[in-house]
VMD Tcl script that builds the backbone (N, CA, C; Angstrom):
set m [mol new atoms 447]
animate dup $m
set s [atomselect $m all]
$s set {name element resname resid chain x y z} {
  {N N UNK 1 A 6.889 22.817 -33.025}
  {CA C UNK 1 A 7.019 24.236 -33.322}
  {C C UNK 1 A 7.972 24.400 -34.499}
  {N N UNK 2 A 7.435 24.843 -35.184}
  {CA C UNK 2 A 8.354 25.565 -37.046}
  {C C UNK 2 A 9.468 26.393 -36.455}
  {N N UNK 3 A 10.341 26.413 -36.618}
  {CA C UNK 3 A 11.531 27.301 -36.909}
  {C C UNK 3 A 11.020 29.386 -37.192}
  {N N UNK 4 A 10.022 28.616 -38.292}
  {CA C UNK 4 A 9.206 30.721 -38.224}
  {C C UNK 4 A 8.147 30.944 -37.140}
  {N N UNK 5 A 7.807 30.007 -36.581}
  {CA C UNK 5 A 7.039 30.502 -35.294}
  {C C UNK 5 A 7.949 30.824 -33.984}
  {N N UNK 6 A 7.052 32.073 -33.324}
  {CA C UNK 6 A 7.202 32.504 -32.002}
  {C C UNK 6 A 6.823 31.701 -31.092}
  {N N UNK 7 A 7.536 32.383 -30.038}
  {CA C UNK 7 A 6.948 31.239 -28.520}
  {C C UNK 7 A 6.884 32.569 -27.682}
  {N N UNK 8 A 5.429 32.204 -26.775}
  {CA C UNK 8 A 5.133 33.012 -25.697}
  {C C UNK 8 A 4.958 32.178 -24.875}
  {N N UNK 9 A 5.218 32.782 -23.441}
  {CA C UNK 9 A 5.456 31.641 -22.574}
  {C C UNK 9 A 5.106 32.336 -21.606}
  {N N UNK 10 A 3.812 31.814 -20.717}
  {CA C UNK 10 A 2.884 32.463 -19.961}
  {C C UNK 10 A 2.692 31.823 -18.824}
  {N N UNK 11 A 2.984 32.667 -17.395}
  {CA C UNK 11 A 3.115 31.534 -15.957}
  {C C UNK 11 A 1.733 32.416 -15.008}
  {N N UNK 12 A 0.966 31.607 -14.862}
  {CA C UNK 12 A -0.180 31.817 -13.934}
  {C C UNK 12 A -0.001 30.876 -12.807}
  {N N UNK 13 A -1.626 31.772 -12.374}
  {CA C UNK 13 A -1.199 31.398 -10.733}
  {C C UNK 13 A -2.612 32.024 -10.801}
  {N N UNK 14 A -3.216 30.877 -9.485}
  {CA C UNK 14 A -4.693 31.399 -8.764}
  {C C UNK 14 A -4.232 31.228 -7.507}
  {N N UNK 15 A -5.117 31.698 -6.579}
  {CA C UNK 15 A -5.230 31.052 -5.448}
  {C C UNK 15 A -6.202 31.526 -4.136}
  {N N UNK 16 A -6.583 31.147 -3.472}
  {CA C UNK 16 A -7.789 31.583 -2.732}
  {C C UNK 16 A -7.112 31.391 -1.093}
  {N N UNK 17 A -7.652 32.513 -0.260}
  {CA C UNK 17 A -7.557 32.078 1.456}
  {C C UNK 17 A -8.399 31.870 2.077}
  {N N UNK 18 A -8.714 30.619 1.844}
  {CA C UNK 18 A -9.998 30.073 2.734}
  {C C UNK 18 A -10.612 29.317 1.725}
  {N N UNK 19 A -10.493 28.964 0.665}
  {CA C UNK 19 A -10.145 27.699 -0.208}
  {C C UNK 19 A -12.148 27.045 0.127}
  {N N UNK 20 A -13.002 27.477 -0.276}
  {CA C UNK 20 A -13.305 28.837 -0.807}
  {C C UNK 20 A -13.177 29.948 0.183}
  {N N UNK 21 A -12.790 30.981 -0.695}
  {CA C UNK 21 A -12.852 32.422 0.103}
  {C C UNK 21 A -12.209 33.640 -0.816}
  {N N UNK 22 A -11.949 34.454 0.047}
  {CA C UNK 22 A -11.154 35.682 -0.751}
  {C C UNK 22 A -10.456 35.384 -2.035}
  {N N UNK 23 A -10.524 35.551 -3.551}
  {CA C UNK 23 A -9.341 34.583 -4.603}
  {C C UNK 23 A -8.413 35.876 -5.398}
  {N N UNK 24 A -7.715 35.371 -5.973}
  {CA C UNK 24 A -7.300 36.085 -6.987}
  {C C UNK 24 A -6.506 35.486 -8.181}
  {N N UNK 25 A -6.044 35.719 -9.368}
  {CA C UNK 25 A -5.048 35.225 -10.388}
  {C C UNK 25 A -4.340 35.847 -10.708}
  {N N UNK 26 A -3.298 35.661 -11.252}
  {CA C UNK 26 A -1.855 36.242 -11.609}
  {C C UNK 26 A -1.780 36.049 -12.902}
  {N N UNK 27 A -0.902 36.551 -13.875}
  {CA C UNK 27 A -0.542 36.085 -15.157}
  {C C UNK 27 A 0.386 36.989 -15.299}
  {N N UNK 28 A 2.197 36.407 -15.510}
  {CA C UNK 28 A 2.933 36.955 -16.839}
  {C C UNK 28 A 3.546 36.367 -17.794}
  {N N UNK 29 A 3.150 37.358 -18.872}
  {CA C UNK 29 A 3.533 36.847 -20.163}
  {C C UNK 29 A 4.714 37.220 -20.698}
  {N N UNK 30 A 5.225 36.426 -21.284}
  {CA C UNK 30 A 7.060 37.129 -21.720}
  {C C UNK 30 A 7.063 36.158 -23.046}
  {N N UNK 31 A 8.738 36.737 -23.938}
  {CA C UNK 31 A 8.808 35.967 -25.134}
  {C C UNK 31 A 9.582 35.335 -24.739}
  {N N UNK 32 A 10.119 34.574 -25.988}
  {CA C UNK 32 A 10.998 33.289 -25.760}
  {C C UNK 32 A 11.797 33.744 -25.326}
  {N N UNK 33 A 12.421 34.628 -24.882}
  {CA C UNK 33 A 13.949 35.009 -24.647}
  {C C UNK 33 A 14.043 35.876 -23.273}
  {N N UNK 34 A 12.745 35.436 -22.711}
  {CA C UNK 34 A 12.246 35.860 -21.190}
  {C C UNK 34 A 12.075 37.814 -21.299}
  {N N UNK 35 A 11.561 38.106 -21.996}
  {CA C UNK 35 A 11.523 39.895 -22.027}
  {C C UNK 35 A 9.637 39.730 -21.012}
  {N N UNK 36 A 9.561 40.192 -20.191}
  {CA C UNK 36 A 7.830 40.486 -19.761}
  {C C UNK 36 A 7.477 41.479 -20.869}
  {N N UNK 37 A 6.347 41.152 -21.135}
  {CA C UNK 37 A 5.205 41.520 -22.226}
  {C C UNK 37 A 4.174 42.287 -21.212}
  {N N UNK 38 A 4.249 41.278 -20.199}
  {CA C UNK 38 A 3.078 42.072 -19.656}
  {C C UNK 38 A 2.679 40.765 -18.534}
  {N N UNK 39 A 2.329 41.822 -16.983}
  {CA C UNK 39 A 2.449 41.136 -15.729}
  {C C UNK 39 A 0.703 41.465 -15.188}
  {N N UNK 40 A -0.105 40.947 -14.482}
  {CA C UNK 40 A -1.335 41.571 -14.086}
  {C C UNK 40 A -1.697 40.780 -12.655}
  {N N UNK 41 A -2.240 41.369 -12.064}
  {CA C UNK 41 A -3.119 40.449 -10.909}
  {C C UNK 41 A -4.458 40.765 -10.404}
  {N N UNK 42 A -5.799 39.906 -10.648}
  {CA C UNK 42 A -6.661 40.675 -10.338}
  {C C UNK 42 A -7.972 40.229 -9.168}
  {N N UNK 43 A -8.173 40.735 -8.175}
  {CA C UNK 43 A -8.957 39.911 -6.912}
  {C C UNK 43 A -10.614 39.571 -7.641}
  {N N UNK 44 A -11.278 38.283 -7.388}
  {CA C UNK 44 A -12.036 38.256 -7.531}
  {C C UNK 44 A -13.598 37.678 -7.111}
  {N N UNK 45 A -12.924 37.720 -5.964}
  {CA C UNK 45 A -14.136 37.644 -4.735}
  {C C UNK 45 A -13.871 36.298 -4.657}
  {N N UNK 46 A -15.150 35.658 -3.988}
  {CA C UNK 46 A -14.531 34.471 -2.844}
  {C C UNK 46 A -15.067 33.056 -4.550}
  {N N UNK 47 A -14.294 32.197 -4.325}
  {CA C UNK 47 A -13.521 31.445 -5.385}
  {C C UNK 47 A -12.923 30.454 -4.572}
  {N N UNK 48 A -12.501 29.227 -4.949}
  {CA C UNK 48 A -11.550 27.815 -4.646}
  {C C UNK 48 A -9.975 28.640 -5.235}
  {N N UNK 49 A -9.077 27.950 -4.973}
  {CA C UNK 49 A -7.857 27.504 -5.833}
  {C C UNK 49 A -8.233 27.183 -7.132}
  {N N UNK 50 A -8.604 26.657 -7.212}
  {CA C UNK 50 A -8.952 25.888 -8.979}
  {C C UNK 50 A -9.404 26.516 -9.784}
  {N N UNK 51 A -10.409 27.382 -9.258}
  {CA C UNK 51 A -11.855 28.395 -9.866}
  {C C UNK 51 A -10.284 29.722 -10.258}
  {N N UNK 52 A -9.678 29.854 -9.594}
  {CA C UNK 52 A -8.734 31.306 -9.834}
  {C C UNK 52 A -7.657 30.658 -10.782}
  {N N UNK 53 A -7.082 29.220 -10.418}
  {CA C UNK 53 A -6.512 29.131 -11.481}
  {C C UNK 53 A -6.700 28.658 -13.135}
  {N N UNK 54 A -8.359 28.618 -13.302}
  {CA C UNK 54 A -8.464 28.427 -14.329}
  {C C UNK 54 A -8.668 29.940 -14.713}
  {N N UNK 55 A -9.061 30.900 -14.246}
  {CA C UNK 55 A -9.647 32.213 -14.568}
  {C C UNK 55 A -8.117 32.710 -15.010}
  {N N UNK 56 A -6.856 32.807 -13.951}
  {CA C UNK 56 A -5.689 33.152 -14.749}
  {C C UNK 56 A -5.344 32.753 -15.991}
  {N N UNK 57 A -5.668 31.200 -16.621}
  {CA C UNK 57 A -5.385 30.763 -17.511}
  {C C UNK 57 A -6.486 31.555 -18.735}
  {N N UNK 58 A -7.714 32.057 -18.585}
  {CA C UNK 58 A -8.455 32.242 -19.609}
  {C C UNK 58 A -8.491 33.762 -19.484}
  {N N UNK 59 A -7.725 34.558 -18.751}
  {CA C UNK 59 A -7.476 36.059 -18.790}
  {C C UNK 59 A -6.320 35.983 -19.473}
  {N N UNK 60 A -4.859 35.277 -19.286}
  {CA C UNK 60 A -3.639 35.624 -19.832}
  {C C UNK 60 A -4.058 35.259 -21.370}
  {N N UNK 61 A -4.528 34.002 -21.825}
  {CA C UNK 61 A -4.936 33.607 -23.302}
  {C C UNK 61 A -5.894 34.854 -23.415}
  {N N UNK 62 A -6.950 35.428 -22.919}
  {CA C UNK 62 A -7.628 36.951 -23.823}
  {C C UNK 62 A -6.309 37.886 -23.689}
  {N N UNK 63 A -5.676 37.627 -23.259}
  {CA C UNK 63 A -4.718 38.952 -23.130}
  {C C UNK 63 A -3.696 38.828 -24.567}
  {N N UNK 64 A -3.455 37.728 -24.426}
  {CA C UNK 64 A -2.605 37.260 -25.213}
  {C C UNK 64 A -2.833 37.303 -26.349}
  {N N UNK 65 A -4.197 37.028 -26.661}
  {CA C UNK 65 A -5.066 37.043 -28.154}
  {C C UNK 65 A -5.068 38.509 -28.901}
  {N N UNK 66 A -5.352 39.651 -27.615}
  {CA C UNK 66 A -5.678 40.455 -27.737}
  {C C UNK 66 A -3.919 41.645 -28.446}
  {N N UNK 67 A -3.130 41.326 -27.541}
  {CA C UNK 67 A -1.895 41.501 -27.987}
  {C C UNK 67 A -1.647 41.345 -29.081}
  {N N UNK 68 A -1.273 40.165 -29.154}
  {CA C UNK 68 A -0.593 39.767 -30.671}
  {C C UNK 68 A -1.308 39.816 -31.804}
  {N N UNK 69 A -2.785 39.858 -31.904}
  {CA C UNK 69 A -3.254 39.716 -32.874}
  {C C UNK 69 A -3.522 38.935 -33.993}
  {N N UNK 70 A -4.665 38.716 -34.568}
  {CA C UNK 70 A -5.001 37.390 -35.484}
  {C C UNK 70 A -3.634 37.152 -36.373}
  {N N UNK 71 A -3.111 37.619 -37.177}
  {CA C UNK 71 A -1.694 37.535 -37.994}
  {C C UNK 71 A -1.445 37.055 -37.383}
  {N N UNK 72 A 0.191 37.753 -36.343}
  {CA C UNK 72 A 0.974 36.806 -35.279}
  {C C UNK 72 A 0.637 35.592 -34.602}
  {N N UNK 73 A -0.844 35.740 -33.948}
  {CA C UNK 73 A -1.121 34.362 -33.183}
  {C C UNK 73 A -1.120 33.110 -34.717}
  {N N UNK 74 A -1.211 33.362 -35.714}
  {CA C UNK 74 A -1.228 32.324 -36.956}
  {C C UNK 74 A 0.200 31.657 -36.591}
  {N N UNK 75 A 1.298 32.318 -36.302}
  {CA C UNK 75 A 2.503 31.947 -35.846}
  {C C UNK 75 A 3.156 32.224 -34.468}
  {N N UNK 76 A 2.791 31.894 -33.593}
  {CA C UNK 76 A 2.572 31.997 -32.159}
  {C C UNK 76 A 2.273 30.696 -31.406}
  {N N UNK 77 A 3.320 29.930 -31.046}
  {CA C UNK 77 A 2.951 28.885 -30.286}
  {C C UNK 77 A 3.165 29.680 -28.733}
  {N N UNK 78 A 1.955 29.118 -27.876}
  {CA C UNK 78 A 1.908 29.738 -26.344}
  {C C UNK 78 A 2.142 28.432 -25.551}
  {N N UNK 79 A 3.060 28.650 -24.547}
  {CA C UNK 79 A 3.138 27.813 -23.410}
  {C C UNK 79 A 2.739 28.436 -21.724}
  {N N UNK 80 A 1.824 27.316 -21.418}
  {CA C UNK 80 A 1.192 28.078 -20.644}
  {C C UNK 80 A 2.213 26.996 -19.307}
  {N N UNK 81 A 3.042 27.983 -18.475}
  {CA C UNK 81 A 3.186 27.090 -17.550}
  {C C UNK 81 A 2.597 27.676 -16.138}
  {N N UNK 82 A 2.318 26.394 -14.966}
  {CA C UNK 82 A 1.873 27.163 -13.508}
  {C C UNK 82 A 2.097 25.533 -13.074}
  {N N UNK 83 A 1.884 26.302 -11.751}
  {CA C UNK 83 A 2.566 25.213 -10.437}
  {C C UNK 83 A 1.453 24.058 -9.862}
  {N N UNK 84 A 0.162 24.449 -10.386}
  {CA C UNK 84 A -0.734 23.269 -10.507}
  {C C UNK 84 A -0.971 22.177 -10.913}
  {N N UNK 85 A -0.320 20.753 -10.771}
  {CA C UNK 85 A -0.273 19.760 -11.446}
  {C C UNK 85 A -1.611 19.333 -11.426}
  {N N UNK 86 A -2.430 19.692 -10.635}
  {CA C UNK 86 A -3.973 18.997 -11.149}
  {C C UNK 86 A -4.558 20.070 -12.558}
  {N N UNK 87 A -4.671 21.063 -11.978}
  {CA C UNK 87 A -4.932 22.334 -13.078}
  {C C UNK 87 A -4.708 21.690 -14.878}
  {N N UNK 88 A -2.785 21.380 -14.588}
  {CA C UNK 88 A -2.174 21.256 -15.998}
  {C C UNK 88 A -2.425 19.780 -16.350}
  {N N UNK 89 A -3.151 18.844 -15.222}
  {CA C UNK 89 A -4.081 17.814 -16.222}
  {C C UNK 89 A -4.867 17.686 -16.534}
  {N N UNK 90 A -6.220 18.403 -15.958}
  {CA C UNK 90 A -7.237 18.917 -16.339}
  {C C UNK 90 A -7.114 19.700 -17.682}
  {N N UNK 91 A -6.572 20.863 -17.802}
  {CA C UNK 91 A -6.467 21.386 -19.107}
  {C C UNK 91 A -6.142 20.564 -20.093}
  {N N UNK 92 A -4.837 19.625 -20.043}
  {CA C UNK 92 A -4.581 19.060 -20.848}
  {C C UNK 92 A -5.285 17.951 -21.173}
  {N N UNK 93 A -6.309 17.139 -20.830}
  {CA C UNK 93 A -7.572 16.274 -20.781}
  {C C UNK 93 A -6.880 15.219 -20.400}
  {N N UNK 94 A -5.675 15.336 -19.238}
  {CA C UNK 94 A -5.481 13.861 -18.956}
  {C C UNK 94 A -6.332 13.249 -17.780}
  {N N UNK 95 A -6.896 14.784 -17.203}
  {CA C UNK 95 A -8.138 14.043 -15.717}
  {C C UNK 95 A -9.277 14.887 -16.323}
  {N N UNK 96 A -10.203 14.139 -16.036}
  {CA C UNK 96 A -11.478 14.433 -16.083}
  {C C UNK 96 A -11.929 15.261 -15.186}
  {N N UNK 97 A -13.003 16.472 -15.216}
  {CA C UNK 97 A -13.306 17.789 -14.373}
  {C C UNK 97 A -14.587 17.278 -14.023}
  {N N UNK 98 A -14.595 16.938 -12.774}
  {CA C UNK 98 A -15.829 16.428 -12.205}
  {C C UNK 98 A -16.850 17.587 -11.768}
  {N N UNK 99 A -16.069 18.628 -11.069}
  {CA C UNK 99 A -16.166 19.715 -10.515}
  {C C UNK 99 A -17.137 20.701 -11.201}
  {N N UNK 100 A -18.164 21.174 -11.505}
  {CA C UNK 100 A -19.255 21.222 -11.890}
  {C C UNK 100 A -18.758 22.766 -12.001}
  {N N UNK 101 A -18.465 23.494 -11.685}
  {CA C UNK 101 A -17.945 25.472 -11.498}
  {C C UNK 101 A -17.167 25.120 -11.911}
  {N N UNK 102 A -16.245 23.813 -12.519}
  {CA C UNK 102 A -15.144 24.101 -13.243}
  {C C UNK 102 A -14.981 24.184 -15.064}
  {N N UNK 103 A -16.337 23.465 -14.996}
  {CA C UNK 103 A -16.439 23.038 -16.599}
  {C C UNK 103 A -16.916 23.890 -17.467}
  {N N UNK 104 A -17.900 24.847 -16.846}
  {CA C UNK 104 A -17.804 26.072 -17.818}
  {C C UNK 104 A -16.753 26.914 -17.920}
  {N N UNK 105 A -16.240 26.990 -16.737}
  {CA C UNK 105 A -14.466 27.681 -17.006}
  {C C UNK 105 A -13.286 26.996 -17.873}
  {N N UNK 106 A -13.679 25.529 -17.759}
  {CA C UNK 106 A -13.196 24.661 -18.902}
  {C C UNK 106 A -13.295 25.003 -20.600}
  {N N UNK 107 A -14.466 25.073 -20.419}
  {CA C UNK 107 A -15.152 25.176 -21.687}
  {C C UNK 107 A -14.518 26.486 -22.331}
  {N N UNK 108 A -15.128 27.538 -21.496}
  {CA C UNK 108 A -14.005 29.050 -22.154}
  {C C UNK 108 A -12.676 28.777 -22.697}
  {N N UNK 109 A -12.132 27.682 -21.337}
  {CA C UNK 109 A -10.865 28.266 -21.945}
  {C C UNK 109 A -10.104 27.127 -23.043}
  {N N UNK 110 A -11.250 26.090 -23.680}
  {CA C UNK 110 A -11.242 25.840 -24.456}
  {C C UNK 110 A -11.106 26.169 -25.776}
  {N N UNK 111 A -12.257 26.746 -25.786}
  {CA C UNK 111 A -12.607 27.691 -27.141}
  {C C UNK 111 A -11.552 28.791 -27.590}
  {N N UNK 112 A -11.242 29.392 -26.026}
  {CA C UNK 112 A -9.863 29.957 -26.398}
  {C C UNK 112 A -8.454 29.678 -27.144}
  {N N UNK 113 A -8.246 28.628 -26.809}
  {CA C UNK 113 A -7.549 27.657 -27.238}
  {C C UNK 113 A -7.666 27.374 -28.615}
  {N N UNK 114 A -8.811 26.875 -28.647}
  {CA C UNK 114 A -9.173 26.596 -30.659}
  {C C UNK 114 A -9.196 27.456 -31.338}
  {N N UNK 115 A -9.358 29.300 -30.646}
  {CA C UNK 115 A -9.492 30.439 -31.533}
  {C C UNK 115 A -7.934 30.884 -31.984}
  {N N UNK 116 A -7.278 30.384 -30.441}
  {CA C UNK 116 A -5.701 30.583 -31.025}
  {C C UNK 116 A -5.046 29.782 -31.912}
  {N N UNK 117 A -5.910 29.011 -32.488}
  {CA C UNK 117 A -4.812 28.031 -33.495}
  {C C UNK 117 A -4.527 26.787 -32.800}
  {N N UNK 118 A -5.635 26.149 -31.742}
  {CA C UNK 118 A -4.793 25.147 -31.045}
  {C C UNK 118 A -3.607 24.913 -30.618}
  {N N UNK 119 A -2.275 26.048 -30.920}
  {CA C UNK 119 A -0.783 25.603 -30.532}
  {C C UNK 119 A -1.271 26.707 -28.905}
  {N N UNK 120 A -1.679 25.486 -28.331}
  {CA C UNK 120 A -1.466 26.140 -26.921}
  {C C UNK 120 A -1.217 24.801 -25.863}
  {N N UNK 121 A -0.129 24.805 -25.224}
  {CA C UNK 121 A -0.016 23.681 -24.334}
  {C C UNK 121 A 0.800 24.038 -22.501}
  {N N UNK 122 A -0.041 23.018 -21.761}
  {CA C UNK 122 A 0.438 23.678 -20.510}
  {C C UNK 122 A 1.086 22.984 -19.983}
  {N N UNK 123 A 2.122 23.255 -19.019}
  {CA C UNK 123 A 3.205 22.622 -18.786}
  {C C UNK 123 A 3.216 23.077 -17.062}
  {N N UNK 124 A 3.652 22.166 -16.290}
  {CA C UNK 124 A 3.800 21.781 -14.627}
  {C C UNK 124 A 5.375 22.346 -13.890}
  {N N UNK 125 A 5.301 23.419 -13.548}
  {CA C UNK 125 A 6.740 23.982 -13.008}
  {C C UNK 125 A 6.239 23.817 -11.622}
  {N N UNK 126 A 7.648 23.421 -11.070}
  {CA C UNK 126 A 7.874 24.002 -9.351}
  {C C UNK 126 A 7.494 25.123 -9.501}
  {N N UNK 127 A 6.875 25.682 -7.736}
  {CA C UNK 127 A 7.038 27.005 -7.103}
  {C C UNK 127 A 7.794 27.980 -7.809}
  {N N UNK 128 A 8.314 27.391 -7.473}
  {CA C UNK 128 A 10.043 28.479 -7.281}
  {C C UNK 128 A 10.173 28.873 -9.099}
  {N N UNK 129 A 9.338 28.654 -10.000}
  {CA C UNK 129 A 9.903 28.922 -10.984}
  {C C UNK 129 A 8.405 29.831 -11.223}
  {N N UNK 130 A 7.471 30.394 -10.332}
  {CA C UNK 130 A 5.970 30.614 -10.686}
  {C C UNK 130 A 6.093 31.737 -9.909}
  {N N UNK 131 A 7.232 32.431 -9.306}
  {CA C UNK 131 A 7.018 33.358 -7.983}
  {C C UNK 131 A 6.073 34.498 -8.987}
  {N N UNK 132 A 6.833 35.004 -9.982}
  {CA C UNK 132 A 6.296 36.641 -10.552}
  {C C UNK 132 A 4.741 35.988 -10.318}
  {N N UNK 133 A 3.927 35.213 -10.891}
  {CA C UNK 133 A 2.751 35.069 -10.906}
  {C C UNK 133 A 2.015 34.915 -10.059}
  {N N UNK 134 A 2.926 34.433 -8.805}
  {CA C UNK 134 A 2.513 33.938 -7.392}
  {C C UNK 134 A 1.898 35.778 -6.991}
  {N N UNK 135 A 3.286 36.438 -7.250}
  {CA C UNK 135 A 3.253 37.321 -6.623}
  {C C UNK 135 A 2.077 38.934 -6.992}
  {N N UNK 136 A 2.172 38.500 -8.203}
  {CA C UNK 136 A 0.900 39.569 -8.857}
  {C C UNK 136 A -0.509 38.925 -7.772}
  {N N UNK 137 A -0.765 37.312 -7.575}
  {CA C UNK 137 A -2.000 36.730 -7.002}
  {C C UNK 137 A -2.008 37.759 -5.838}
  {N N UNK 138 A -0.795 37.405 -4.922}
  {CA C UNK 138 A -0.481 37.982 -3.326}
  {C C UNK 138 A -0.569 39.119 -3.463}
  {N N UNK 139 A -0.398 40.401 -3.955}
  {CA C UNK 139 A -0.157 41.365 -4.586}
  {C C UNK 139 A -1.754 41.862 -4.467}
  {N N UNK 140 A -2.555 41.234 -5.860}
  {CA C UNK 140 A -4.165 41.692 -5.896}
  {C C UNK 140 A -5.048 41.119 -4.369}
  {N N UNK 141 A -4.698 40.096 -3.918}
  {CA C UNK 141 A -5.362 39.415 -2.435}
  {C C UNK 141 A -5.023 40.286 -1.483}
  {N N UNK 142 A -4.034 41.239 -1.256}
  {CA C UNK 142 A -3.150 42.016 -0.252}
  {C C UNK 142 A -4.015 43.315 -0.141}
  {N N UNK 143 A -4.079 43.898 -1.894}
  {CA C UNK 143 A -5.270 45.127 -2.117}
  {C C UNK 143 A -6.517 45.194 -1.655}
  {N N UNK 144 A -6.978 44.191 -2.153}
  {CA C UNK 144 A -8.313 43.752 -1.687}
  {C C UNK 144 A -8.817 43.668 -0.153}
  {N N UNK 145 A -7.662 43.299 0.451}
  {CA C UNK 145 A -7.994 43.625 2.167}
  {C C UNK 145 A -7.438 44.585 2.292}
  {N N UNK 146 A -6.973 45.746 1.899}
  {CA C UNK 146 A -6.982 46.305 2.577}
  {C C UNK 146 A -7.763 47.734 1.689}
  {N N UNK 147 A -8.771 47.133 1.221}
  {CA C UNK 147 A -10.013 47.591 0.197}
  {C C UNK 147 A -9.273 48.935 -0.870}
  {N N UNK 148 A -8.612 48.263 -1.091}
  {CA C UNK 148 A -7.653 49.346 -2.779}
  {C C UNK 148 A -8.560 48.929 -3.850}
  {N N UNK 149 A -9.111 47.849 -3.932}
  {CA C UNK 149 A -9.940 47.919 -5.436}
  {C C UNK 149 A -11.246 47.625 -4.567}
}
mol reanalyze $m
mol bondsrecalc $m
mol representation Tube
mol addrep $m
């Protein structure tokens, strides 16, 4: 990262009850200096763990794209962190996606990736450092039963 580039730093979260079943994703985005930009959570019917946490990852990057805009993202490195260590090797192509519903969600959030300038990299936090995102997931899964959206 250049000295004139920004850093956004973006913590998602999927997760499903009943793995498949009910899902949802989380995403907030903040700048380098931890300010939230912007927090969301949204239910999306029955889904794995994996299936929600790739969908958080390719909603916060449109969000993100959409924000900052072609200029800024030219100087915009994004760090994507979440509590999925399979997730953040998969993205990062250190495991291979066998998972057949995962690879077109792969693929999106590929392209996403290359539209932002390639400076996008994801990074493996504890829990405890993922709650806001946890909690937008729990948050949209909570609505959803009790039929708010």
């Amino acid at each position: 990262m250049h000295s004139e580039e920004k850093k956004v730093i973006i913590y998602t979260d999927g997760g499903s009850r009943g793995n498949p079943g009910p899902a949802a994703f989380g995403y907030v985005i903040k700048d380098a200096s931890g300010n939230l930009l912007k927090q969301y959570g949204e239910a999306m019917g029955k889904a794995t763990n994996n299936e929600a946490e790739y969908q958080a990852v390719i909603a916060a990057l449109k969000k993100t794209k959409q924000m900052l805009g072609k200029e800024k993202l030219k100087h915009t490195y994004i760090e994507v962190r979440m509590d999925s260590e399979l997730a953040v090797r998969q993205l990062s192509g250190v495991y291979k996606i066998e998972n057949e519903r995962l690879q077109p969600l792969f693929m999106e959030m590929w392209n996403l990736r290359v539209e932002l300038g390639g400076k996008v990299s994801f990074i493996h936090v504890p829990r405890e450092q993922n709650k806001e995102a946890d909690r937008m997931v729990n948050e949209a899964l909570d609505a959803e039963q009790k039929g708010l959206f």
